[in-house]
C-alpha positions in Angstrom: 0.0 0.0 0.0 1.1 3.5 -0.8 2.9 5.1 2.3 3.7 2.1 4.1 6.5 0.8 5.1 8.0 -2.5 7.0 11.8 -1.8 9.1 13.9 -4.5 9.8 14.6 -4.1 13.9 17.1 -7.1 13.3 19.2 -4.1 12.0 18.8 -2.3 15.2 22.3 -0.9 16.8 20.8 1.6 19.3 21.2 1.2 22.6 17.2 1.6 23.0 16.0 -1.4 22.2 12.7 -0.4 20.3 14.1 2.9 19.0 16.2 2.0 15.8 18.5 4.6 13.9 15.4 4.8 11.1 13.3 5.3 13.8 15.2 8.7 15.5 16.3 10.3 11.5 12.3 10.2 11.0 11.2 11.4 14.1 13.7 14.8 14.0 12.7 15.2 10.1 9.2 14.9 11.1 9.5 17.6 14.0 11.4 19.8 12.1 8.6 20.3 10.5 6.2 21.5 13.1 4.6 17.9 12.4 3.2 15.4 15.1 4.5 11.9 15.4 3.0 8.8 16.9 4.2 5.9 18.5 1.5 3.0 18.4 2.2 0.1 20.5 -0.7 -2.4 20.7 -0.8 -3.4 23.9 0.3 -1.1 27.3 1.3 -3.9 29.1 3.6 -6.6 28.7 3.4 -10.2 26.6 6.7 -12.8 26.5 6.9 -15.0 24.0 9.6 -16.4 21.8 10.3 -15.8 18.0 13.3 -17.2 15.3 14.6 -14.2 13.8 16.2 -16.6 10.9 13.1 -18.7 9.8 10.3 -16.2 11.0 8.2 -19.0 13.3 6.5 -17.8 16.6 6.6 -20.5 19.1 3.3 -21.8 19.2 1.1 -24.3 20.9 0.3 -27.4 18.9 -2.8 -28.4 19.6 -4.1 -24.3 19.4 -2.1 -22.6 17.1 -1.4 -19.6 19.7 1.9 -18.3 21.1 2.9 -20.0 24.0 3.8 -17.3 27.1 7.6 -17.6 28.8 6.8 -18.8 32.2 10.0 -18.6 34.9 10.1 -22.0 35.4 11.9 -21.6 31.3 8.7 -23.7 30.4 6.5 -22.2 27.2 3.2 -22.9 27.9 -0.4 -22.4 26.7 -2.9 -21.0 28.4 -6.0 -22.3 26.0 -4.9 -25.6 26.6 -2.1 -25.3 28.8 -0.1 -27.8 26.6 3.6 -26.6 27.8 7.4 -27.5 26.7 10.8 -26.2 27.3 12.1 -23.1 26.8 14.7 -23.7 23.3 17.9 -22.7 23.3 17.9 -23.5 19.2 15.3 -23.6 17.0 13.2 -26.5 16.8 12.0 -25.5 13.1 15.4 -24.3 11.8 18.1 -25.4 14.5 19.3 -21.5 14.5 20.8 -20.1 17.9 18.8 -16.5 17.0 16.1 -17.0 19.3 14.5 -13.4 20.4 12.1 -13.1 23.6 9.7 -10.3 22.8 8.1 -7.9 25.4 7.7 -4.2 25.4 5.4 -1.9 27.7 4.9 2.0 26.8 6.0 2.9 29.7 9.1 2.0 28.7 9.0 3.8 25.2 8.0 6.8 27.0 11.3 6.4 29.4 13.4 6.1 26.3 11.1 9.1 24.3 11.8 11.1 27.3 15.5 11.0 27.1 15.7 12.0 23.8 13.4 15.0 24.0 12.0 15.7 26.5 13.1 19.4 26.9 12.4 20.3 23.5 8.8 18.6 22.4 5.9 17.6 24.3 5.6 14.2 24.8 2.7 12.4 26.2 1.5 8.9 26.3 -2.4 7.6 25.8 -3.1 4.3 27.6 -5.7 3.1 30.1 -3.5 4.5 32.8 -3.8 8.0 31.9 -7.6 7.7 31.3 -9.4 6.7 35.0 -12.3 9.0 35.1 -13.6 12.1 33.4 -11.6 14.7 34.9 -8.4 12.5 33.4 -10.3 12.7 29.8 -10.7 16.3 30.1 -6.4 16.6 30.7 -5.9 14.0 27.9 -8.0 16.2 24.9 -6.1 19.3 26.0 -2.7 17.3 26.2 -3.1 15.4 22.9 -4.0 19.2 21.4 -0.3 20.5 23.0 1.7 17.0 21.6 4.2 16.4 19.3 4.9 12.7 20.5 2.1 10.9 21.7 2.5 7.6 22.6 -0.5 5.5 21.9 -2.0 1.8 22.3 -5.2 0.3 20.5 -7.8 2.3 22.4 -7.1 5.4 20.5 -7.8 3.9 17.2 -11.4 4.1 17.6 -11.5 8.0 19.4 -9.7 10.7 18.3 -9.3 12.3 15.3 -5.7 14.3 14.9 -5.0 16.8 12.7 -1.1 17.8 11.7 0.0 14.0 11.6 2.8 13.4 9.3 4.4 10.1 10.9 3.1 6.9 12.2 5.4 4.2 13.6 4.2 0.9 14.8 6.6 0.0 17.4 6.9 -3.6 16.9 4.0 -5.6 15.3 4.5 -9.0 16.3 3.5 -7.9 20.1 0.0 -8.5 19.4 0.6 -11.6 17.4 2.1 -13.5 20.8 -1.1 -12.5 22.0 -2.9 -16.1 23.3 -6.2 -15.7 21.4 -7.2 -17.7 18.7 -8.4 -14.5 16.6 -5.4 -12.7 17.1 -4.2 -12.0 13.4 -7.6 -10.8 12.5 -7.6 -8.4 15.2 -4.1 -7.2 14.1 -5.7 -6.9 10.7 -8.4 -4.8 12.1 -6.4 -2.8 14.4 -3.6 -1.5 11.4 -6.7 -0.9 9.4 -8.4 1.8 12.1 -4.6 3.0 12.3 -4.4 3.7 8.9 -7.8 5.2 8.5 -7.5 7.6 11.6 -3.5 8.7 10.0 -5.4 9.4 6.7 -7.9 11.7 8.0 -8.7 15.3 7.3 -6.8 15.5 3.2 -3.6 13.9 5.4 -1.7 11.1 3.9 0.7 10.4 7.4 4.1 7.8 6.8 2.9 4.7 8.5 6.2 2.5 9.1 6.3 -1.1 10.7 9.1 -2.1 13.0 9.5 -5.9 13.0 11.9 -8.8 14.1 10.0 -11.0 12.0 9.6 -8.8 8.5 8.9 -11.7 6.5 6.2 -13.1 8.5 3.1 -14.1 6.7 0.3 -12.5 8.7 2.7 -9.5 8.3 3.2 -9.7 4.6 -0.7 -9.9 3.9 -1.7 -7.5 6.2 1.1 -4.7 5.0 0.2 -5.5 1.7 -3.6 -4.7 2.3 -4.2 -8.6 0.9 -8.0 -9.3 2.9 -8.8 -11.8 0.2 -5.7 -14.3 0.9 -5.8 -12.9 4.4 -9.0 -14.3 4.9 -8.8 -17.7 2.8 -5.8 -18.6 5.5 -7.2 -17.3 8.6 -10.5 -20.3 7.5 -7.7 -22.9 7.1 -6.2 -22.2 10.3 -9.4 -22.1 12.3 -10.9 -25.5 10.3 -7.4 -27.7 11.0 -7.5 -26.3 15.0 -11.3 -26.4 15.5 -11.8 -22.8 16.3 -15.1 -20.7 15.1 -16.9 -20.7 12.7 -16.4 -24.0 12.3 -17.0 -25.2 16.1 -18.5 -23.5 19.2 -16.2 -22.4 22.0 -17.4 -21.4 26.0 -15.3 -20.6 28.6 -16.1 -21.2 32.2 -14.5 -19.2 34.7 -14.3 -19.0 38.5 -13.0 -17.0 41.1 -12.7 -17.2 44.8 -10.3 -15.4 47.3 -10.2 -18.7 49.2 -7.7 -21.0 47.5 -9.0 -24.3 49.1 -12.3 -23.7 48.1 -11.6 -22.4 44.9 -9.4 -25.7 44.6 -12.0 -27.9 45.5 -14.9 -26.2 43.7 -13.6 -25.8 40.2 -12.3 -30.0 40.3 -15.4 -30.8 41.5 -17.3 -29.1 38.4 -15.1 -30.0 35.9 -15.5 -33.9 36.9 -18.9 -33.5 36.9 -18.7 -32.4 33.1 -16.6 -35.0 32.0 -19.4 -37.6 33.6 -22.1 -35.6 31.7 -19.5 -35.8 28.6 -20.1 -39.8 28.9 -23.5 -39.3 28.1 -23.2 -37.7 24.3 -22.5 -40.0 21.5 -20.2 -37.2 19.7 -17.9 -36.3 23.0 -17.2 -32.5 23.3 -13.3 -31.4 24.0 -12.8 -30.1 27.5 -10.2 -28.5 28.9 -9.4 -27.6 33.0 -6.3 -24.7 32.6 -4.4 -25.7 35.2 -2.4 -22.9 34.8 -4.2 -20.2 37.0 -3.7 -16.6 38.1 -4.5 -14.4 40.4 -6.4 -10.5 40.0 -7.5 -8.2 42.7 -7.1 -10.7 45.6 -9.2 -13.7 43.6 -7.8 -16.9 42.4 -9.2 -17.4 39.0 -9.7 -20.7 36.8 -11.2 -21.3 33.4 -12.7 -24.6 31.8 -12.9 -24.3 28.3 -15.5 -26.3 25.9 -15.5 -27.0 22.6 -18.8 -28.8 21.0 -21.7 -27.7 18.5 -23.9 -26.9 20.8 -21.9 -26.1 24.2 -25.7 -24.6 25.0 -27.0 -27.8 25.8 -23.8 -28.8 27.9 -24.3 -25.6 30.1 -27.9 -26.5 30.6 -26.7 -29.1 32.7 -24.7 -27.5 35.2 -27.3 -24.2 35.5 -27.6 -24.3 38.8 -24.6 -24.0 39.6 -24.0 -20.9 37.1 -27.1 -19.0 38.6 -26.6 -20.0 42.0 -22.8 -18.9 42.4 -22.1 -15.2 41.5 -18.0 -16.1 40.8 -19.1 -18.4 38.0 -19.4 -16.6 34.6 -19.6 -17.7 31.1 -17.9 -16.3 27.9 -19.1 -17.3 24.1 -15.6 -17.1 22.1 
């Protein structure tokens, strides 16, 4: 597509890890200018995963086809299925010792933004931390107006509209692909596109440009290359060979509890009461119990994930228990 463009991080010699040499020569020319730049970073907060800088591959699971999450215990696990394995020293597709780990927050862009210019330009970055309440909305319009670096994530794509944009870099792309969701390219896909329409606003045509490890990536190819229709015929092969929607049903049961016995004993006890119901259907359904739990706001939390037709008809079965227990929610994927 015209006015975009994919960098090569593997070229990277700055010290700044996400800030290449490209990367700083655009951002002065763009300034110099009296023009605004932004950063976009996908996410705010942090995803590890591993990727082959030689042969392209993200680690993946192989029963899901989603990246597999760095765990300190050097175990790469999934958290669909939580199918895990060791963390590779080499390459298990291409034997190569380049192995990258890949995580970035803004917080950290902003550290290294800040360094650069921070007594010259104002610099301010977007994410849900800067945006609580109203009163934080109000100061974010009337910063955003004042910018000339703003530092955004996804949720900006759908707001604002900017006027004076002559720049647009996408910090590193791949950080949304590690992303453990089955949908995840398409909602890379979707997420360059509101980019691109909100940089091409108002009779301006900004310079989007793509940072990557992984240049030659597939998803990254199409999607740079503005390619829905092949796009879309691979994104139905993928989800037909790993049994993901359209093509099956997919609910997610999940449970919290501040008590870690009882949450223990409570989420065991309903998922061997589904595999007994499961005994009873001539076409079994897939179930899964992720063993591999976390924690949020004091609350142990646990998922049981169901793949079938008509996962309706499995729920119907264990009603009571949804209605009667207020930690027990359901999610249609």
């Amino acid at each position: 597509m015209k006015n975009i463009f994919i960098t090569n991080l593997n070229y990277n010699t700055n010290n700044e890890k996400y800030l290449s040499p490209l990367l700083i020569e655009k951002i002065n020319e763009t300034l110099n200018k009296n023009k605004k730049v932004i950063l976009y970073l996908n996410r705010r907060w942090e995803y590890s995963s591993v990727i082959c800088q030689d042969c392209n591959n993200i680690y993946k699971c192989k029963n899901c086809d989603l990246a597999l999450k760095v765990h300190s215990n050097n175990k790469l696990v999934c958290h669909f299925c939580d199918y895990s394995e060791r963390l590779w020293h080499k390459c298990k597709y291409c034997s190569s010792q380049n192995l990258k780990k890949i995580w970035v927050w803004t917080w950290q862009i902003e550290t290294q933004i800040n360094s650069l210019y921070w007594q010259k330009y104002n610099i301010f970055r977007f994410d849900r931390d800067n945006l609580k309440n109203k009163s934080e909305k109000k100061i974010a319009y009337q910063k955003l107006e004042k910018a000339d670096i703003i530092i955004w994530t996804k949720m900006i794509t759908t707001w604002f509209d900017f006027e004076n944009i002559a720049l647009v870099w996408v910090l590193l792309i791949e950080n949304e692909l590690l992303i453990p969701e089955y949908n995840t390219s398409e909602k890379l896909y979707q997420n360059i596109k509101q980019l691109i329409g909100r940089a091409w606003r108002k009779w301006q045509e900004a310079e989007i440009v793509i940072q990557s490890f992984i240049p030659e990536n597939e998803n990254i190819k199409l999607i740079t290359d503005n390619n829905f229709k092949d796009f879309f015929l691979e994104t139905l092969k993928e989800r037909k060979l790993f049994n993901y929607p359209p093509f099956i049903n997919v609910a997610e049961i999940n449970y919290k509890n501040k008590d870690k016995h009882k949450w223990e004993e409570f989420i065991k006890k309903l998922y061997k009461n589904l595999l007994e119901i499961n005994k009873n259907y001539k076409n079994k359904f897939e179930i899964n119990l992720i063993t591999q739990s976390f924690k949020r706001n004091m609350y142990h939390i646990h998922k049981i994930v169901i793949k079938w037709d008509n996962p309706h008809l499995i729920l119907d079965n264990i009603k009571n228990d949804i209605f009667r227990n207020k930690d027990l929610s359901v999610n249609f994927v």
